[in-house]
N, C-alpha and C positions, 0 to 999 in steps of 0.2 A: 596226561598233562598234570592231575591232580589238582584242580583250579577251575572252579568255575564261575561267572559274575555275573547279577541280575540288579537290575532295577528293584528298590523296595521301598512303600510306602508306609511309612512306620506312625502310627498311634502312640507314645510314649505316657506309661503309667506311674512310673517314677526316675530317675537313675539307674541305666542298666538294664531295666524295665519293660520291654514293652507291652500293652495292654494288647494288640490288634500289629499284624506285619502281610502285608499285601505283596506278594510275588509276580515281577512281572512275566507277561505269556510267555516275552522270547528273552531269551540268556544274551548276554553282550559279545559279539563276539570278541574272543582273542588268539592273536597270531602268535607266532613263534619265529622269532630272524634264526641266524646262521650259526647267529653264539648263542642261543639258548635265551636269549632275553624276552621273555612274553610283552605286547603291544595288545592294549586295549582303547579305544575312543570312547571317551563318554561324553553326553548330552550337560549343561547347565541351565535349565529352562527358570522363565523367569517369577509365575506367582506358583509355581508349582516345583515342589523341590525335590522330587525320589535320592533315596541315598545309594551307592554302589556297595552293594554287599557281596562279598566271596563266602564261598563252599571251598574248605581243605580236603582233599583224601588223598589217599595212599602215601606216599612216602611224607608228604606235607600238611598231613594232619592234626598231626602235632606242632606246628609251625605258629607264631602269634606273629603276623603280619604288621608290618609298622613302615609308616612314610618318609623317608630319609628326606630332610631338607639341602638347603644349597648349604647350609655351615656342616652338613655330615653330620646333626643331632634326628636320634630317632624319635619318631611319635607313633606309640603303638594303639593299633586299633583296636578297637572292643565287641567283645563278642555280645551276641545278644542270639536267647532262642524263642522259636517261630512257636505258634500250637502245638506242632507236630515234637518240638523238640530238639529239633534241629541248628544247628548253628551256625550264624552269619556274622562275620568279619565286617565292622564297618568303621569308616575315618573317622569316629569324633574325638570333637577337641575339646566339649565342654559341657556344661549343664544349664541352659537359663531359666534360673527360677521365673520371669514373668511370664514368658511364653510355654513352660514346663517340657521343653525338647532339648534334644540334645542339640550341637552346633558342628557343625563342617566346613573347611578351610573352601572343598569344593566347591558349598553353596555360597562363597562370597568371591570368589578370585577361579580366573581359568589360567588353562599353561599346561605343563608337565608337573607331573609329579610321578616320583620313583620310590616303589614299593618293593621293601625287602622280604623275599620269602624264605626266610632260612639263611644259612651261610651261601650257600652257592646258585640260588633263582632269583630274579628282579622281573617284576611285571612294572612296566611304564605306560600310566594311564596320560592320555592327552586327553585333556578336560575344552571340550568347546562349546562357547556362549551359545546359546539359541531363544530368541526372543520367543517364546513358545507357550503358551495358556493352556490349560484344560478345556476349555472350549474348543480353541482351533484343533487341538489333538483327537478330540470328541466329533468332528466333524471328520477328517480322515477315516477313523474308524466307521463312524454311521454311513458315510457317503462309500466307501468299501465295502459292507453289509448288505448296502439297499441296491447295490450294480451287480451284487456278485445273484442276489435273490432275481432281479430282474432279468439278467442274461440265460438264467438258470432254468425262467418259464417263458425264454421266448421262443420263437418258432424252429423245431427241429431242423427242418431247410428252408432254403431259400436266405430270405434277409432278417438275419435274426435281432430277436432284442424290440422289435417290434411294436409298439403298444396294441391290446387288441389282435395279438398274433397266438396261435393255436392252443400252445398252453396255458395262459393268460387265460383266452376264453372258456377252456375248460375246468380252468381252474375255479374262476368266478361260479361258472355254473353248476358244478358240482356241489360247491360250499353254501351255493344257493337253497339248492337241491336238501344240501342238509338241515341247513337250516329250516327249511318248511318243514322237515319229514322229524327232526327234531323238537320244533315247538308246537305239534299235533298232539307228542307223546304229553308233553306237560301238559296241556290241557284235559287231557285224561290221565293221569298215571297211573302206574300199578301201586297199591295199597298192599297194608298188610295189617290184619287185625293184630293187635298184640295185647296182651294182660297187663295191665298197672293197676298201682295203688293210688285211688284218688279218694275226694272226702265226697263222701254220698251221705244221702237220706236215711232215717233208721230204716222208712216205709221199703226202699229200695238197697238196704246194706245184704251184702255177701262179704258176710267175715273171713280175717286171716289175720295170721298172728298180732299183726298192728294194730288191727281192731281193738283184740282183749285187751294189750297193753293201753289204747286210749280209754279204752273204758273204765278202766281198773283208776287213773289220774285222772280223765273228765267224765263222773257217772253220771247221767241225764242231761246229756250236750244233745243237740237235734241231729249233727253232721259226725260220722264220725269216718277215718280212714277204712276199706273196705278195696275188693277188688271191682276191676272196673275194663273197660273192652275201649280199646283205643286204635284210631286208622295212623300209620304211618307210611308213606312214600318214601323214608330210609331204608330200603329193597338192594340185592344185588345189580338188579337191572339198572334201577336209576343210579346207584352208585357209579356202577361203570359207565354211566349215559353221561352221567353229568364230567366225569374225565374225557368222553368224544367232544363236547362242547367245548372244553377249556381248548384241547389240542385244536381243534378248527378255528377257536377267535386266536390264540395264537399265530397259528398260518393265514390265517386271512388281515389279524395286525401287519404283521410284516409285510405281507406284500403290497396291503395299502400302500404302508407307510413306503416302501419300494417304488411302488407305482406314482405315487403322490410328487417323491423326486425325480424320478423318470419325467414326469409330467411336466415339472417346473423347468428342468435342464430342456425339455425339447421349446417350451415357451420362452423359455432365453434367447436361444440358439435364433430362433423365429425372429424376436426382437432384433437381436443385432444382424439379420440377415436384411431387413426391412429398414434401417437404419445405414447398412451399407450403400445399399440399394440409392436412397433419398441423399445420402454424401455423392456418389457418384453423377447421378443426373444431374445436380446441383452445381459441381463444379464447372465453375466457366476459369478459373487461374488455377496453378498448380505452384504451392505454397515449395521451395526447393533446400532442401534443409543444408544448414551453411557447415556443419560439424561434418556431414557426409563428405557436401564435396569439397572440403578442407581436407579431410583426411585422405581422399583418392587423388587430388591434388598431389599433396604430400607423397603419397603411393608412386604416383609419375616420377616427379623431382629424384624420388631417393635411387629409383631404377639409373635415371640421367647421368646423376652426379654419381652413383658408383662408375657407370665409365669413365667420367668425366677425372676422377680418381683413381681410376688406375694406373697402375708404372708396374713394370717387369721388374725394376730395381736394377740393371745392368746401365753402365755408363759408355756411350758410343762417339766417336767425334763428330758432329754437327754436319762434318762436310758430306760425312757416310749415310747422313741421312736426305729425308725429302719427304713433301707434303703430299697427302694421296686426300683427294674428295671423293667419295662416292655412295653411294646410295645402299643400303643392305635390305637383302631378299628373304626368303622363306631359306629352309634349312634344304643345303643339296644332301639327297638319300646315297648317290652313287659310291665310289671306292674311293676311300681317302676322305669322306664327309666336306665340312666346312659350310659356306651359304652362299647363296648366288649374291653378285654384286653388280652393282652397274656403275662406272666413271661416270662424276658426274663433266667430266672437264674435256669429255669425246666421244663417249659410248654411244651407240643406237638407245633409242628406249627399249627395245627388249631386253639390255644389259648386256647385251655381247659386242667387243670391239668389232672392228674393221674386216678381219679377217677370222673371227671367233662366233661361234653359236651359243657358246657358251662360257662364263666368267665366273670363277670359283675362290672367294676369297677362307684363308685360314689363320684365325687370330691363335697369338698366343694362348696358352692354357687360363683359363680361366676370365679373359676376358672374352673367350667365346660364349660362353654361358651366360654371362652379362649382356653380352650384345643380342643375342638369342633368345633374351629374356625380354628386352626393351622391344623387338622389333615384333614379339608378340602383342603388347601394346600400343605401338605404331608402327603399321606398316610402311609408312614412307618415311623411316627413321633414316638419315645421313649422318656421317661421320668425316671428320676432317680431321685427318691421322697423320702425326709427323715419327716416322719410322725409319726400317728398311725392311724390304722386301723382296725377293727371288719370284718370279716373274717364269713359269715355263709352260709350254703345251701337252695337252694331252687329249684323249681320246674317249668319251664316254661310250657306257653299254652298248648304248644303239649308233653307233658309230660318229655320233658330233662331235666337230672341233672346238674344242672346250681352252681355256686358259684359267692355269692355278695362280695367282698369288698368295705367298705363303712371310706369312711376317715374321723374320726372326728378332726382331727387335723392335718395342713401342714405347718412345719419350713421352708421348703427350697424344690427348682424344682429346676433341673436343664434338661431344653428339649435337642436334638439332633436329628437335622433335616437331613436326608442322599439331600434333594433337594439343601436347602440353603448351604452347603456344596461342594454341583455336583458345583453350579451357582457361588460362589465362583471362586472355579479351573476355571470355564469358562470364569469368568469377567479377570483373569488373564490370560489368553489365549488368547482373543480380544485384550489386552493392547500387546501384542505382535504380534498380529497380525496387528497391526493398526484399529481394530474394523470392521472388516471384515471376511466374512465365504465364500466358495468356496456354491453351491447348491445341494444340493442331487438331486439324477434320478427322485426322486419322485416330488420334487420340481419343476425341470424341468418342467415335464409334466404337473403341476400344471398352471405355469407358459404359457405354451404352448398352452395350454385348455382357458386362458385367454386372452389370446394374438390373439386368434382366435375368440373369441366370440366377443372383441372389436371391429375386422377388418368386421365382420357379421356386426354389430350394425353402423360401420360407413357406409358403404354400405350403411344400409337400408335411416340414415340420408341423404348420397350425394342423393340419389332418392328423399325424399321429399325437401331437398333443390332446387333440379333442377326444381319441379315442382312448389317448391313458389316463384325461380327467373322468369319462365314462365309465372306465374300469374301477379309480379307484374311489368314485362315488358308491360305485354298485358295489365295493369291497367296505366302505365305510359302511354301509347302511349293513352289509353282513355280519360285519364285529360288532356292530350296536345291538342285532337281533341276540346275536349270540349272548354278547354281556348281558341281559335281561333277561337271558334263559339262564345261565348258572345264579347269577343272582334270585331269583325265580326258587331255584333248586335248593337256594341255601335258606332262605325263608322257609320254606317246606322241611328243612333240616335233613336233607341230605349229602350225605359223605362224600367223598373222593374217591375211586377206588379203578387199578390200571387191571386188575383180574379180573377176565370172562367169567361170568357166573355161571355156574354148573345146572342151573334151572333151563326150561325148555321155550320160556316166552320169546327167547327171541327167532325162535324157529317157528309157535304156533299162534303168536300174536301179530295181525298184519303188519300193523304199526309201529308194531317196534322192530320189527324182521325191515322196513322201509327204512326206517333210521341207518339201520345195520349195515343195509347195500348202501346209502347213499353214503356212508362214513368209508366205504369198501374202494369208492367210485374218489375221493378224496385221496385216500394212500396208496394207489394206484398212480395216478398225477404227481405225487409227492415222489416216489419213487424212479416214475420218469425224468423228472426233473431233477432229481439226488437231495432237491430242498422239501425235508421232512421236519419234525419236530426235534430231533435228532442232532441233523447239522444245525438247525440255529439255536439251539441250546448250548452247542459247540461256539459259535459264532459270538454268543452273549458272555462267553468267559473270556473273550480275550479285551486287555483292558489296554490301556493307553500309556503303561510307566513306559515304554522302551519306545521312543516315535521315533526312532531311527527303523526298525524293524518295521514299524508299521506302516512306515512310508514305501520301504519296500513291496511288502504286501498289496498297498495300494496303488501302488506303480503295477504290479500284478495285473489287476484287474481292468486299469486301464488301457495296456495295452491290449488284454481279451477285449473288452467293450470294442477298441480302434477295429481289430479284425471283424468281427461279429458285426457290429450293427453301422459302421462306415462302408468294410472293402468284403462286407457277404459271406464271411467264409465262415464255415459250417464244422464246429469242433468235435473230438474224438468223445462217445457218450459217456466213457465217465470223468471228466475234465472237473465238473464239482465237485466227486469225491476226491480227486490230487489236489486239487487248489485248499479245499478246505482241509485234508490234512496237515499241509503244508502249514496253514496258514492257523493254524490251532494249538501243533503240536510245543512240547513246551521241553523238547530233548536241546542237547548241543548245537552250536549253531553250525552251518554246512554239514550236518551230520549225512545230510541227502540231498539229491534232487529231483528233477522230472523231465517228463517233456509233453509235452500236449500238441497233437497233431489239428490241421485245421485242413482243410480240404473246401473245393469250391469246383462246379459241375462247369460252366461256362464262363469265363474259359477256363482250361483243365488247368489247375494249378492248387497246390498242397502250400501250404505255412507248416515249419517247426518250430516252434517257440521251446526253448531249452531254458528251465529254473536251476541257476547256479551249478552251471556245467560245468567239468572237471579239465580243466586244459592239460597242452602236452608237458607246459612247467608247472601241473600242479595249482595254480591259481585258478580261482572260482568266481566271475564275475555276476552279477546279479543274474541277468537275461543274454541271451542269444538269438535273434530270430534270423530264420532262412528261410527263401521260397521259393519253391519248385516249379517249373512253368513246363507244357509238353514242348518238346522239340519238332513236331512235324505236325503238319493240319490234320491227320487223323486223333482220334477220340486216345485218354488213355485208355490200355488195355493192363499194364501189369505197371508197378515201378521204376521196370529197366527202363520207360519211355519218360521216366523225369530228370531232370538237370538240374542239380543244385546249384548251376554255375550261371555266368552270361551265356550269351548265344555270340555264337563268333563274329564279331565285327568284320563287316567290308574295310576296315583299316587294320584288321590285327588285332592280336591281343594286347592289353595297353597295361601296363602298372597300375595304374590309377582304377583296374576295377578291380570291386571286391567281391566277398564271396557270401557276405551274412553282417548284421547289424547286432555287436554287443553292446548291450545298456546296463550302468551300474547308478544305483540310487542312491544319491548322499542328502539327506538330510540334513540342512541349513536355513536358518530363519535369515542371515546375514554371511556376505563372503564380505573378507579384506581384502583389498587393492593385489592384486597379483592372485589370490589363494586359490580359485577356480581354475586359474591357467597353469599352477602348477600341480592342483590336483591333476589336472587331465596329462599333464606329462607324467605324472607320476603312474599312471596308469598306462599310459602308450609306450613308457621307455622303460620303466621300472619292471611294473609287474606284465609288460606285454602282452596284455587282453586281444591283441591284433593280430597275434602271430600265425594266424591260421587267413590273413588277407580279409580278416573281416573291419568294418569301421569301430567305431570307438567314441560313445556318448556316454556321456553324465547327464541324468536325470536329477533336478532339485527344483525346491519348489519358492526360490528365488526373484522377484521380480527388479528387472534394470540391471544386473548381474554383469552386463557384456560391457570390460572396459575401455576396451577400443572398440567404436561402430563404423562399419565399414559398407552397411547395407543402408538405403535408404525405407526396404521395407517393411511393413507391419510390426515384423518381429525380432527388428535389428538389436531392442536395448535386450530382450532378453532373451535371445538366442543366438547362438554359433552354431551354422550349420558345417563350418568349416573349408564355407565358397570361397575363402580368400586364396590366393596364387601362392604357394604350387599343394599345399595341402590339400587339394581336390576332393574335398568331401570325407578327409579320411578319417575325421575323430573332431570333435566339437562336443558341445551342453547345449540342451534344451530347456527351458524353465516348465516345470509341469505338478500345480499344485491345487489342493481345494479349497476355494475360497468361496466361500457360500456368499457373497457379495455378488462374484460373474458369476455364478451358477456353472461351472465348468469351463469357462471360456479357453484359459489355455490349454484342454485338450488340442485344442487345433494345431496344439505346436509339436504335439506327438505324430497326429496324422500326416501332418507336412513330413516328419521323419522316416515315417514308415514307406509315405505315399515315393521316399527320397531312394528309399532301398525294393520297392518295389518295382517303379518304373525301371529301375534298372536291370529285368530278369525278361522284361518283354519280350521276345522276340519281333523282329522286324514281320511288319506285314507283307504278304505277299500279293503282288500284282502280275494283270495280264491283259494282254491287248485283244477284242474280238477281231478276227480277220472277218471277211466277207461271207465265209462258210457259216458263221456265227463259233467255230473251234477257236479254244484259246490258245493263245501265242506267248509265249515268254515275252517280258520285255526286253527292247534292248539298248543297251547304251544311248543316253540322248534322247528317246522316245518317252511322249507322257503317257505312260499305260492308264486301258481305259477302266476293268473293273478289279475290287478288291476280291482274291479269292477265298484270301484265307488273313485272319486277324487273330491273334491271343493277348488282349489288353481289357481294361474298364477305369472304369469311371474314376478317378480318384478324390471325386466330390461325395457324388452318390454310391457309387460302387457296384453301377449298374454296368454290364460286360457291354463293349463295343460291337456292334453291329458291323457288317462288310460294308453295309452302307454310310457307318459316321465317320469311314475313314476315308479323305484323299490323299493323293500321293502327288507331290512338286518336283523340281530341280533349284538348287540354290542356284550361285553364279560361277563356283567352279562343275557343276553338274551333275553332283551329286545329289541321291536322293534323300526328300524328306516328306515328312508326314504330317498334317491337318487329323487333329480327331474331336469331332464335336459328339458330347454324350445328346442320343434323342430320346432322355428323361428329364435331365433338369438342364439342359443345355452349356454345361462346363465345354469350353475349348482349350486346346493345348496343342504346343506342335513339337513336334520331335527332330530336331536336327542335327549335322556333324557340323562340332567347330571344323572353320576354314582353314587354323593353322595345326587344327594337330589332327583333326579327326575325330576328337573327344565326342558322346552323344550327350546329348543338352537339351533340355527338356522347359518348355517354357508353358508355365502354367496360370498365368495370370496372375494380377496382382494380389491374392492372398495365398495359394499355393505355391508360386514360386520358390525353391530352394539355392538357385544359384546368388550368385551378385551380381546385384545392378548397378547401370549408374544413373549416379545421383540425382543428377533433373531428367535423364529419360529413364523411366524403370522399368519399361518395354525390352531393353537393350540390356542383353545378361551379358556377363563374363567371363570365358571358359576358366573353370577349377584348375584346370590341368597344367594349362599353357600360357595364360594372364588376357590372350588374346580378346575385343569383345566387340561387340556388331546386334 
């Protein structure tokens, strides 16, 4: 490409000048379209200004970059070189003596700007605003550091991330351990007699050359310089000791400081769990937000009035026509399609005439879609049609007599919806009420059942809280011992020093051989963990010019946290050293990626999380995750027993499911009216990150983002999960950022995402009835089977695996089956059911997990994605 561009923080020592040029960690990326023309995005943050600087080589080396304006006049950039020498291309325009820096069009104004590389290259930077501090950018980075250090020592298996989980506690004790075995040696050290020149006594002088020479300028002084015997503790040993001490307050800093946010994110989490809790009990009215059910409202009407709007556009004589009432059904599956219909002006209520079992109406093209749309919506939708229509018999599969009508011409629809009618009377009801409804018994208990689960879940939080303020008390009080032992050492005037000394003390002196192991027992743990002195010295260089990248990164680690310490699962052991390469290195951007595996024992099921995977068009999106579940109630034994796919629905395979969750992190302080919705098209149509049936989310760290709301719950202003009809979940944004105000709060809008693409890999549970023998029975048709045999699901609260026992198994009202699954750890419930109109499976998670749409004054009552249908 010849072209590279980084963030640089420039020190300016005069014109041209610079004193001091700070390179950011990751290079910006840039794309290349069809005609050669390079795209670059840049950042305009607001108390903090990095300038965009190019690297030329190869053919464009020789090239002096300049910013073509809208009158076609050039302004050429200016080079400037770094310590090394090296040269960076950067926009300025001018010189300000008061402030003594240079000036940039970027740092005042965003847009495009088109940059000429030569006669025949053009890079077009898109410069966009970001209200953005060093602070907030300083908190991404630290709050990324202190997750990635904490996941890094938490428990091998089980439920990682832990406070007070295995390597946590070994960690603490080890560095404990060193610390005593360390501040023993100080108290005795090893000495070393050594020769100096100091001023002694005639009584007590031993001459050398300094001597004479004072003697010779002071004759008959009392004191004169002479040799002299002196103890020092600057030794090989304590040299290298006192560099074991630095490296341990070091590691035992960090993970304080790790521990300490760990700590505070779980006492949040507690808070607002306990806060949930005291709103829920509390409610005796349920406040019905008027924007929601305006806009579903709205949603009804526009379904209506598109029938109501339609015409074929063919012109018939009036007499050729005639008025048809009737009532429209679910969709008939048989030959020749269409939908069942019932007259409303003579039909039986089953819908079939007289001498008919069955009545099959088929609209012209395209107003079947409409009509099939709406009566997902309303089941008791009627229509009063002035058409014509062809009227003949025929014969379905199983031998019923059926009658088609088939419309070959439609003047005029006029629908009548008995729901948008009900919602009506009700919207006027609210307005008298002041948008308010009293709770049903049912609600209540609803209401109650959450209220409890919360108060469970904080619970469990205030317990690992308590144990990561015990940690990183007991990690505080280690870096204080530690600091007072190098300080200690420096007093005493000893050096630095990372060389083993070649002496035998540390083999035939207990105490310091004690030190030795306990420092042994320390990088042992460091290496288990991959978090050594090593990587976070790694970790301390990367700085905050480019927070587009580093949002990324931190998008990263959140998603590891989500799998790790919400949904249990148990990553591949060197996952630290990829992350922090990744996350350090300072090559081309996309130059690589990764993948890191996650695995989880009960139930059997694998996570692949893919870093900036290579698709079949060559496009690289940020994340990819997929999750593998086992196919049959025995254990896995090899691969061939996992499914990267669904499990075959009792309805068929449906379009609407996918195959993996891609997530790309955009980086915004602020979106404009439309700019989020056309990122995300530009994503799903453009560069097709779906093409492989996976979904299609944007990550930003945006709050209130969402400019039509369509959900009434929690997370409607700043999330799209993409529950609206007929997009079925298949691509939306999540708002997901750190704000050390909530202490991580909209994490939860990640885990609702994942918990979105995980439920969907379930497999159905298996039931069975005992017969008399106590032998189990299949179940069959119609029958409630009695026990659960076989389950592969968990918690998507805690993430604690379902029990044969926390599942029951129902019938809806067409007789199909569904599922109850209460967690018996923190008591989360949710039920798993098929929509009645299409089949779709729908998963009802209460009121803060839920991802479907609800409505508006009942939020109990979801929406199927697929089909508009809702119950």
């Amino acid at each position: 490409m010849g072209v590279s561009a980084h963030y640089l923080d420039i020190d300016w020592d005069s014109p041209g000048i610079a004193r001091r040029i700070e390179v950011s960690t990751y290079p910006i990326e840039i794309d290349t379209a069809n005609d050669g023309t390079m795209h670059a995005e840049v950042s305009i943050f607001r108390n903090f200004a990095p300038w965009v600087g190019l690297q030329l080589s190869g053919q464009l080396a020789n090239v002096e970059p300049a910013t073509v304006d809208a009158d076609g006049e050039r302004h050429p950039w200016l080079p400037v070189l770094d310590e090394h020498g090296a040269v960076w291309w950067i926009p300025a325009t001018g010189w300000s003596k008061p402030s003594s820096r240079h000036l940039s069009e970027m740092h005042r104004s965003f847009g495009t700007f088109s940059v000429e590389l030569g006669p025949s290259r053009n890079l077009v930077i898109d410069a966009v605003a970001n209200e953005l501090d060093r602070a907030h950018a300083q908190e991404y980075l630290d709050d990324f550091q202190d997750e990635l250090v904490w996941l890094a020592i938490g428990k091998p298996t089980g439920a990682l991330g832990e406070a007070g989980s295995d390597y946590s506690r070994d960690l603490v004790d080890a560095l404990r351990e060193f610390a005593y075995a360390a501040g023993r040696i100080l108290e005795h050290p090893a000495l070393e007699i050594r020769e100096v020149t100091a001023l002694v006594h005639q009584s007590r002088l031993r001459p050398n050359a300094e001597t004479f020479r004072a003697v010779l300028r002071r004759p008959g002084a009392h004191l004169y310089p002479g040799r002299s015997a002196q103890e020092s503790a600057d030794v090989p040993e304590n040299r290298y000791l006192r560099g074991l001490v630095q490296h341990c307050r070091r590691v035992a800093q960090s993970i304080a400081r790790s521990s300490s946010r760990h700590h505070g994110h779980l006492a949040a989490r507690s808070a607002r769990e306990k806060a949930r809790a005291a709103d829920l009990l509390a409610t005796a009215r349920i406040e019905v937000d008027q924007e929601i059910f305006d806009n579903q409202l709205a949603d009804i009407r526009r379904h209506m009035d598109a029938i109501a709007n339609w015409a074929d556009g063919s012109v018939l004589s009036r007499s050729t026509e005639r008025e048809y009432r009737f009532s429209v059904g679910k969709k008939y599956e048989g030959k020749g399609g269409g939908l069942f219909y019932r007259n409303l002006d003579g039909d039986s209520p089953n819908g079939a005439g007289e001498h008919f079992q069955v009545s099959v109406v088929q609209f012209p093209e395209g107003l079947h879609e409409l009509v099939r749309e709406a009566q997902g919506i309303d089941k008791d939708l009627t229509l009063a049609l002035v058409g014509k229509a062809s009227v003949r018999p025929f014969t379905t599969a199983n031998g019923k007599a059926g009658r088609r009508a088939t419309f070959t011409n439609v003047s005029a629809v006029q629908p009548r919806s008995p729901v948008l009618e009900r919602r009506v009377a009700t919207r006027l009801r609210y307005e008298r009420e002041g948008w308010h409804r009293a709770i049903s018994s049912k609600e209540r208990q609803e209401y109650s059942s959450e209220a409890n689960t919360a108060l469970i879940r904080a619970s469990q939080f205030d317990v690992r809280a308590q144990e990561g303020a015990i940690a990183s008390a007991a990690l505080d009080a280690i870096e204080s011992a530690l600091g007072h032992q190098d300080a200690s050492w420096d007093r005493l005037g000893v050096s630095v020093s990372s060389s083993f000394p070649m002496g035998m003390r540390f083999v035939q002196n207990p105490i310091y051989a004690g030190a030795l192991a306990a420092f042994h027992k320390v990088m042992v743990l460091e290496q288990s963990t991959g978090i050594g002195e090593d990587t976070l010295e790694k970790l301390g260089r990367i700085n905050v010019l480019h927070a587009s990248a580093l949002y990324e990164r931190w998008c990263l680690i959140k998603i590891a946290a989500v799998l790790m310490q919400d949904f249990s699962f148990v990553p591949q052991p060197d996952w630290v050293e990829h992350v922090v390469t990744f996350s350090t290195q300072a090559c081309q951007p996309r130059a690589t990626g990764f993948t890191i595996e996650f695995t989880r024992q009960h139930p059997s099921m694998a996570a692949q999380l893919d870093v900036e995977p290579v698709l079949a068009n060559g496009r690289r999106p940020d994340f990819r995750l997929r999750f593998k579940v086992s196919t049959s109630a025995g254990n896995l034994k090899a691969k061939d027993d996992l499914a990267w796919d669904y499990r075959p629905s009792i309805f068929g395979n449906f379009v609407g499911q996918h195959s993996g969750l891609v997530m790309d992190a955009k980086f915004r302080t602020r979106w404009k009216h439309g700019e989020l919705a056309d990122m995300l098209t530009l994503l799903v149509d453009a560069k097709d990150y779906g093409q492989d049936g996976d979904r299609v989310f944007i990550l930003h760290p945006v709050k209130g983002a969402v400019d039509h709301r369509t959900s009434p719950l929690v997370w409607s202003r700043d999330c799209d999960y993409g529950q609206d009809h007929p997009t079925g979940h298949a691509h939306g944004s999540i708002q997901l950022g750190a704000d050390p105000v909530s202490a991580g709060a909209s994490t939860i809008n990640l885990r609702r995402l994942i918990a979105l693409e995980l439920q969907g890999v379930f497999p159905e549970p298996e039931f069975v009835r005992i017969n008399a023998e106590g032998a189990g029975q299949g179940n069959q048709w119609g029958e409630k089977p009695d026990v659960c045999r076989y389950n592969a699901s968990l918690c998507i609260a805690c993430g604690k695996a379902h029990d044969i026992t926390d599942v029951t198994q129902g019938r809806t009202e067409r007789g199909n089956a569904k599922w109850f699954y209460r967690c018996s750890d923190c008591g989360t419930t949710s039920m798993r059911t098929p929509c009645f109109g299409c089949g779709t499976e729908l998963h009802k998670n209460g009121l803060q997990l839920t991802y479907h749409l609800t409505i508006a004054d009942h939020v109990a009552n979801v929406v199927c994605p697929d089909c508009g249908a809702n119950f």
